[in-house]
Structure formats: C-alpha cells, structure tokens
C-alpha positions in Angstrom: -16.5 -3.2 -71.4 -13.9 -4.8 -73.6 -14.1 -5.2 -77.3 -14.2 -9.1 -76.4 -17.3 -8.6 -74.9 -18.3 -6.3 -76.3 -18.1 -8.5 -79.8 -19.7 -11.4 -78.0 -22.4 -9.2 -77.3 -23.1 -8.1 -80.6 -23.1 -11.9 -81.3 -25.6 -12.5 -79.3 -28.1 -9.5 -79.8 -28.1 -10.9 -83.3 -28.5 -14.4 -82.7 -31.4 -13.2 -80.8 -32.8 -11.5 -83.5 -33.0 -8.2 -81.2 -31.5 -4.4 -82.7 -28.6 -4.7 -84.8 -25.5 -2.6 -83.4 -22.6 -2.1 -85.7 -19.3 -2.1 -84.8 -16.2 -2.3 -86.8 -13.3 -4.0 -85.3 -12.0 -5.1 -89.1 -8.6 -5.2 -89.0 -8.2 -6.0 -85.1 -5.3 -8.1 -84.1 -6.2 -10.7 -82.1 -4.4 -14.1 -80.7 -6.7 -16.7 -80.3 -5.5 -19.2 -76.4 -7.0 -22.7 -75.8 -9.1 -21.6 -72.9 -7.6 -24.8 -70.9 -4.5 -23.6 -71.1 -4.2 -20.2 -72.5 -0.1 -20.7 -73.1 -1.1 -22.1 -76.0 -2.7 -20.9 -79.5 -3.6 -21.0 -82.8 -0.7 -20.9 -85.1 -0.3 -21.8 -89.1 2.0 -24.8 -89.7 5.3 -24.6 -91.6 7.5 -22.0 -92.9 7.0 -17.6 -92.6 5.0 -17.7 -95.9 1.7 -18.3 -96.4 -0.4 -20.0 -99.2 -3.5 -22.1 -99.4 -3.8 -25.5 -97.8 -1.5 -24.9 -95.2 -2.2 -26.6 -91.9 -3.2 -24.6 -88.5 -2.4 -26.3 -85.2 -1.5 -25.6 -81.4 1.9 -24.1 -80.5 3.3 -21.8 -77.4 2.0 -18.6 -77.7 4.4 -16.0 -79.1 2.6 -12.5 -80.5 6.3 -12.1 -81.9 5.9 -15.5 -84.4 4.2 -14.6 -87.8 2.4 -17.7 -87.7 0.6 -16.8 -84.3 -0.6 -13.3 -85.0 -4.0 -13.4 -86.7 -6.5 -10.3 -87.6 -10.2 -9.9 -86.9 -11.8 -9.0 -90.6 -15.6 -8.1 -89.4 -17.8 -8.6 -92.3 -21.3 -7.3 -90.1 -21.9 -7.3 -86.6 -20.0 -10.2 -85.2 -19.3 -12.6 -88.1 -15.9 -12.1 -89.7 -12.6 -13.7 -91.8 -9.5 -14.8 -89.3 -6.6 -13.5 -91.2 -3.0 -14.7 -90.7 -1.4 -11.5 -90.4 -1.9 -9.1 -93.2 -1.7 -12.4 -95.4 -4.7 -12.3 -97.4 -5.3 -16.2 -95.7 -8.0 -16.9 -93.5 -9.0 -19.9 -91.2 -10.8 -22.0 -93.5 -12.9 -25.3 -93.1 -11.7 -28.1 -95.6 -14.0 -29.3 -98.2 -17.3 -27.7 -99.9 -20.7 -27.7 -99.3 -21.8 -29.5 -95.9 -19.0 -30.0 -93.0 -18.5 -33.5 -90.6 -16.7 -34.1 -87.2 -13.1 -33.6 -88.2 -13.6 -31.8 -91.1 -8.8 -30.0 -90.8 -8.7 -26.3 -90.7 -6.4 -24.9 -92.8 -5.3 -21.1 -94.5 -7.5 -20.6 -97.8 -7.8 -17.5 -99.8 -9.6 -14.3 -97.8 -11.2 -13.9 -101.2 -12.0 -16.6 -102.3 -15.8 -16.0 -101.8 -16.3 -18.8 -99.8 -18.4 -17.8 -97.4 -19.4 -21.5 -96.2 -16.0 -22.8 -95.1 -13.8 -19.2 -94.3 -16.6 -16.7 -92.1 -16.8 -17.6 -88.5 -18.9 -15.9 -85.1 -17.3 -15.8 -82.1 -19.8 -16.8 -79.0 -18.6 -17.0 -75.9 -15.7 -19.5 -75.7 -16.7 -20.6 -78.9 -15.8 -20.3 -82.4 -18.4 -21.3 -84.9 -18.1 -21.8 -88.9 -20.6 -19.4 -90.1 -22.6 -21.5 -92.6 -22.8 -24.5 -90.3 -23.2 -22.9 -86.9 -23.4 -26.4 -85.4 -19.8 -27.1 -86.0 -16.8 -25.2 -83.6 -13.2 -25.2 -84.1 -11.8 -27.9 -81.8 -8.2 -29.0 -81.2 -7.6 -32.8 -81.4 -5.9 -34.5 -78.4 -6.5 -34.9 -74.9 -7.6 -31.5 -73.1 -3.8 -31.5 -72.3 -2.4 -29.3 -75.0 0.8 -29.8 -76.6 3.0 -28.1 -79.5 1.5 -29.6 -82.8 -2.2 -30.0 -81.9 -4.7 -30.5 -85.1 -7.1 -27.8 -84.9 -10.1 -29.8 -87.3 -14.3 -28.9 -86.8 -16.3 -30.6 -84.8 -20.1 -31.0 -83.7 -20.5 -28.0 -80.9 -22.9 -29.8 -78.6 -20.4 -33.5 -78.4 -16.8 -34.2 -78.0 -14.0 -33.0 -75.2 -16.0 -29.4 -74.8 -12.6 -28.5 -72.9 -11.4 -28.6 -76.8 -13.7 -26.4 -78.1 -13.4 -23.2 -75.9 -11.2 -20.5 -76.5 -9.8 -16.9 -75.3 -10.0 -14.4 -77.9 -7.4 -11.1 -77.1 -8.3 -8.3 -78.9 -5.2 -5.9 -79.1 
C-alpha cells in the first residue's frame, strides 16, 4: 500500500468515526499535480524567499524549483500543515473566520495558530480546508491548465470538479 493511500485511508477511517490509526508522515515531501493534467502543480508565486501573503498558483512541475517542493506536517491522523519547503509557510486560506467560493490561497505563518484557514485533509482527489470541510482547493481557469493558474477555495460539491482533484506524491 502506498503512504498516499495509505493517508487517504486514515482520512477516511476517521471521517467515519471508526478506530483511530496513527501514522506520522510529518515532515514528508510531497508535490501536489492537478489530477487533469499531472505536468502541472502547486507552486508559490514570486521570488526563492518566502513570507506571508505570498500568492500560490499552477506552474510546470519541477521537484528541483524551491517554489514547487512542499512538506506534509501531520498534526493527527490525516489532517496536516502544507509547508513550502522547510519554510515555516503553509498553504493558507485568506481571510478569518468563515470561507466563500474564491476565497485566494496564499503562504501564511506555520505558526500562526490558525487552525481555521492553514490545516487541511487530504480525501481522495481532494484537498479540504480543515475548519470548513465543505470548501476544496480549486485552480481557476478552464480544466486546461496553464503556467500562472490562481489556486483560490471553492464549494467541494459545485464548480469545474476537474479543478478540484489532485495527485498527491509522497516522496
């Protein structure tokens, strides 16, 4: 079994309410594909150096590029930070206390104790935001993706669902 799914597994064993398994993965590289086409992935805007507010979009794929190599931080049995690198910036949602349908991801403080906007759960070929599991990271755009691509939140159950899955690697 692969830690992929074995990860997704966990996911769902406690989204079930059934036994809770632990098992740490913190610190796992990972590159995170648009599952439509996987030549593409999530990569921080910008310059080599990282600080809050910057923007995350679509680019080529390149585990060589700073800006695409992220880190799995588990936090309990399937919910976890996505760290740029060894950064200290996570994936967070923009804005506080409720999320909308293109609510922009951007880096934010690992910890910043914002556990509403930075901890997501990987299910399936989704990606949810922890606190308001009914919203998925999404790229914008057509299901063609392209360098550039806004990666924002977006209602899981409505919208392109083509822009909503993705391919998690676990290295």
């Amino acid at each position: 079994m692969s830690l992929k799914h074995l990860s997704t597994s966990i996911v769902a064993v406690v989204l079930t309410g059934g036994m809770a398994v632990s098992f740490d993965v913190s610190s796992q590289e990972i590159q995170i594909q648009n599952a439509f086409d996987t030549n593409y992935c999530l990569h921080k805007a910008g310059s080599d150096s990282a600080s809050n507010g910057d923007n995350v979009h679509l680019w080529k794929c390149d585990r060589n590029n700073s800006n695409s190599k992220w880190y799995w931080r588990q936090v309990r049995y399937g919910l976890g930070q996505i760290e740029l690198g060894n950064t200290g910036y996570c994936l967070s949602k923009k804005g506080r206390d409720s999320a909308s349908n293109g609510d922009n991801i951007h880096l934010w403080d690992c910890n910043s104790g914002s556990i509403s906007n930075s901890f997501w759960v990987p299910n399936y070929e989704k990606i949810h935001l922890y606190n308001y599991g009914n919203y998925c990271l999404q790229k914008q755009g057509t299901y063609y993706p392209r360098n550039g691509d806004n990666i924002h939140v977006w209602n899981c159950q409505s919208g392109h669902y083509a822009n909503k899955e993705w391919i998690i690697h676990w290295y």
